[in-house]
MARKOLTI-343251 format. One record per residue (C-alpha): x, y, z; residue number from 0. Coordinates in Angstrom, 1 decimal. Layout:
(r (X,Y,Z),NUM),
...
END
This chain:
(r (-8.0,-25.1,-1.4),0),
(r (-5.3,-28.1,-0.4),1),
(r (-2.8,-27.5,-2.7),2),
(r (-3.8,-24.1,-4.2),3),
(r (-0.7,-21.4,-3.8),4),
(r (-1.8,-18.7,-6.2),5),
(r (-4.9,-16.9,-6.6),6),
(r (-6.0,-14.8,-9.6),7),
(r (-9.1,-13.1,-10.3),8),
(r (-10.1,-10.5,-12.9),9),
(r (-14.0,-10.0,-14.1),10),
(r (-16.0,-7.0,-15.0),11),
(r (-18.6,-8.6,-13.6),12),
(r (-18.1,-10.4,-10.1),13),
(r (-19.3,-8.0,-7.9),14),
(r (-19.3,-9.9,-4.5),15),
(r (-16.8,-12.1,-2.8),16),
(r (-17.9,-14.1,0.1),17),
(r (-16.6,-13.5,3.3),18),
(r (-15.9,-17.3,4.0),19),
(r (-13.8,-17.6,0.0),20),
(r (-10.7,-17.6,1.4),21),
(r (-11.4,-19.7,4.3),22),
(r (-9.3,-22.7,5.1),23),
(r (-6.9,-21.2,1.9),24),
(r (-3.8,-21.2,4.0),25),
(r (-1.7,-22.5,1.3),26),
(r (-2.2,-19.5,-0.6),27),
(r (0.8,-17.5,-0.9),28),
(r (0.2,-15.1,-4.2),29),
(r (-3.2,-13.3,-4.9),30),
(r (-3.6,-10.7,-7.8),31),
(r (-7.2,-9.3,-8.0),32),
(r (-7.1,-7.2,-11.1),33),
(r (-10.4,-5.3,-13.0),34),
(r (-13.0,-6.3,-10.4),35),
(r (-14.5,-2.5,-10.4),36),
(r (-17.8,-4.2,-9.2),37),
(r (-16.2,-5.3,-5.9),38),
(r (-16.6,-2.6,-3.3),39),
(r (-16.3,-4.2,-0.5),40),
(r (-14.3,-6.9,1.7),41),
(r (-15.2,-8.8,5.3),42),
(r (-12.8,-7.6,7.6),43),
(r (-11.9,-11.0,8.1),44),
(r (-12.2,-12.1,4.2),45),
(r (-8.1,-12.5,4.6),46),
(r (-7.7,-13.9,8.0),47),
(r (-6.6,-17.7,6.7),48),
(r (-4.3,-16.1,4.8),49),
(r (-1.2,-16.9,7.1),50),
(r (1.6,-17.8,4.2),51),
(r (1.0,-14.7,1.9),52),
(r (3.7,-13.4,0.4),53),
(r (2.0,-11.3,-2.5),54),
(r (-1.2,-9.2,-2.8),55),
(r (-1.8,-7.1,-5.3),56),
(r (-5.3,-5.4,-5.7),57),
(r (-5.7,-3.6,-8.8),58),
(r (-8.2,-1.6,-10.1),59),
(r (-11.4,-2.3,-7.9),60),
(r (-14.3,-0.5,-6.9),61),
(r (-13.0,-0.6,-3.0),62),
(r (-13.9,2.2,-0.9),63),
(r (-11.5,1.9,1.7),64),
(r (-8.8,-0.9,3.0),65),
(r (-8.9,-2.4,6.5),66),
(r (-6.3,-3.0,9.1),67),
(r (-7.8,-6.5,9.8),68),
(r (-6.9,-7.8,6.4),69),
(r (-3.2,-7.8,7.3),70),
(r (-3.4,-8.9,10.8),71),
(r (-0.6,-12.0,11.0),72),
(r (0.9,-12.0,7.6),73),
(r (4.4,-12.4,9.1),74),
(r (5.4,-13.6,5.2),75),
(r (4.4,-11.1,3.3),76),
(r (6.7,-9.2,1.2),77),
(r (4.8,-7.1,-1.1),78),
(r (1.5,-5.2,-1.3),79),
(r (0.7,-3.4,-4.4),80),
(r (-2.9,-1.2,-4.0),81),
(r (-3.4,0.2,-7.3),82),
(r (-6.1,1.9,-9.2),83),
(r (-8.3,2.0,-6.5),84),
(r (-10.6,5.2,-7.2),85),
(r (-13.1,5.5,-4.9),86),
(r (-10.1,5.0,-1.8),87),
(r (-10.1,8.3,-0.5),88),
(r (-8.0,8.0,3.1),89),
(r (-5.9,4.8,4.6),90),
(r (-6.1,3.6,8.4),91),
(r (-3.6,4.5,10.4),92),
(r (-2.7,1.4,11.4),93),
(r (-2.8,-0.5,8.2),94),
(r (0.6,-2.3,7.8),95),
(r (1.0,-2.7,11.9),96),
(r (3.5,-5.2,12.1),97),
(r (4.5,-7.2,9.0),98),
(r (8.0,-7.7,9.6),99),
(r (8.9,-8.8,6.0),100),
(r (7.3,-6.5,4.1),101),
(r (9.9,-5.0,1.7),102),
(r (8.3,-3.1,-1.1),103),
(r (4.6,-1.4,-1.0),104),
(r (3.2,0.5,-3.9),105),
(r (0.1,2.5,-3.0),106),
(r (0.5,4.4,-6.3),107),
(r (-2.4,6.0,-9.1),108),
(r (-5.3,5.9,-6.7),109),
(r (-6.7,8.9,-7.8),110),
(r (-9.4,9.8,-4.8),111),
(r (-6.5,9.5,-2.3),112),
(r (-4.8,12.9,-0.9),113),
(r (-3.8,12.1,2.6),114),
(r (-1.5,9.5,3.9),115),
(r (-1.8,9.2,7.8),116),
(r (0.7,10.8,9.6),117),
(r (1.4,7.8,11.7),118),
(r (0.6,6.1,8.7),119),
(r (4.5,4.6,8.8),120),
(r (4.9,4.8,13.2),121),
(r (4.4,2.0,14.5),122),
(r (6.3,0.1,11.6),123),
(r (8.8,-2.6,12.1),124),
(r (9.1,-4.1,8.5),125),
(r (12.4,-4.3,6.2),126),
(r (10.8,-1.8,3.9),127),
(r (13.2,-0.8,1.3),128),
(r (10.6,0.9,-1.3),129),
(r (7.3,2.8,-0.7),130),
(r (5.4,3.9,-4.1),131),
(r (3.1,6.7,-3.7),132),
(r (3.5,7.8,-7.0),133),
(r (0.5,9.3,-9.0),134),
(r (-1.8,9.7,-5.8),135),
(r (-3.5,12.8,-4.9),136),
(r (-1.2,13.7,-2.4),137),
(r (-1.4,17.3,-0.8),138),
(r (1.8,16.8,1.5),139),
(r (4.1,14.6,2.7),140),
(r (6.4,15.3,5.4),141),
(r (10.0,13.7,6.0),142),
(r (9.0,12.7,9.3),143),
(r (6.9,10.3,8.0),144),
(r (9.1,7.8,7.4),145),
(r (12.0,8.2,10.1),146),
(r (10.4,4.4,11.5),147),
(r (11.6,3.0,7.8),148),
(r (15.2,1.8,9.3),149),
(r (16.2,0.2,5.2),150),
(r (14.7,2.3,3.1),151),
(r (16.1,3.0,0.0),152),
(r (13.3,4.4,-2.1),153),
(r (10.5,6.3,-1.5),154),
(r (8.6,7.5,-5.1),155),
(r (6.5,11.1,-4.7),156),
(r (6.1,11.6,-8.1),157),
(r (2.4,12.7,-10.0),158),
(r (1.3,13.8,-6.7),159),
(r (0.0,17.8,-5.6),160),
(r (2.5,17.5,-2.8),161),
(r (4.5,19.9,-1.0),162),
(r (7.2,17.5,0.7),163),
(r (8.4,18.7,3.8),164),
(r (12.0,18.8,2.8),165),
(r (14.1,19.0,-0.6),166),
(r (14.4,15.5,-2.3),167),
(r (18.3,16.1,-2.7),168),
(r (18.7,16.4,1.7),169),
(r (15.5,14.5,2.9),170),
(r (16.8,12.1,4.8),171),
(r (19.9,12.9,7.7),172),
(r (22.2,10.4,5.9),173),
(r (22.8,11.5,2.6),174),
(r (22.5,9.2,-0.4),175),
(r (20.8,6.8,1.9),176),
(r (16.9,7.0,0.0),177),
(r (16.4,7.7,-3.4),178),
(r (13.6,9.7,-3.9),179),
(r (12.3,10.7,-6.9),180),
(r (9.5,13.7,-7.1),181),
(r (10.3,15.9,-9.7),182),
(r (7.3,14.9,-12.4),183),
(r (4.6,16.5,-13.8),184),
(r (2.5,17.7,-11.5),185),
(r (4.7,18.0,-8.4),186),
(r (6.1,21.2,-7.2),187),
(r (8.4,21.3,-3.8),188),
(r (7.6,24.6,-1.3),189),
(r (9.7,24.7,1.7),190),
(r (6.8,25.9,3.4),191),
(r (5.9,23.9,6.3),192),
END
């Protein structure tokens, strides 16, 4: 791994990583694992050498949930796209505890996945600017949720079941300050809290 700075992987058929692959890989700053529906499962320290990533994208694998450990001391990444992933069903709470660069994360057409935490965004101190949830499963989603997200500027609802917590047009205090789209297909606003 000296000089390696990117990382791709797509197979239909790899269906185990090991949990030392990535070690010594500090290098690496851009990993895309796309079509690995085999792989179901991660180490909770399969990342932890990881300390200069800046891009991970895992698309369309057979992971059945996500752990906080993977993102422990990424202080350079920027963006975090978890899509596809069918058999995810919740998030930990504490999944994206302090990655202070972190600017845009997609979470989006993970079709097992109702429920975001409602911490999920709490204890956050990144520059987020966009969150995708787009095309979840998403049963609600409540404004609150995101009053942590100090430079947001877009939050995507759209394709979920949702009832948000608040109109689109007013849900934030300053308005004009997020764009938030959510009025696709399958979602429907109640003001019903």
């Amino acid at each position: 791994w000296p000089d390696i700075t990117c990382f791709f992987a797509s197979s239909s058929s790899l269906s185990y990583v090991p949990p030392t692959f990535f070690q010594n890989a500090g290098k690496i700053k851009y990993i895309e694992m796309y079509y690995l529906p085999k792989i179901h499962h991660f180490d909770g320290h399969a990342f932890d050498d990881l300390v200069n990533l800046e891009y991970l994208e895992f698309n369309t694998l057979g992971l059945q949930e996500l752990k906080s450990s993977w993102f422990t001391n990424k202080l350079n990444l920027r963006e975090i796209y978890i899509t596809r992933l069918n058999n995810l069903n919740s998030l930990p709470e504490d999944l994206f505890y302090d990655l202070p660069s972190l600017s845009q994360l997609t979470i989006k057409d993970n079709l097992g996945l109702n429920v975001i935490p409602g911490n999920f965004f709490k204890y956050d101190n990144s520059a987020l600017q966009l969150v995708d949830l787009s095309k979840n499963r998403l049963v609600r989603f409540d404004e609150a949720m995101v009053d942590n997200l100090l430079f947001l500027e877009t939050l995507r609802l759209e394709g979920n079941d949702c009832i948000v917590s608040k109109d689109c047009d007013a849900f934030r205090m300053v308005p004009g300050q997020v764009r938030c789209s959510c009025q696709m297909s399958r979602y429907w606003y109640s003001g019903k809290k």
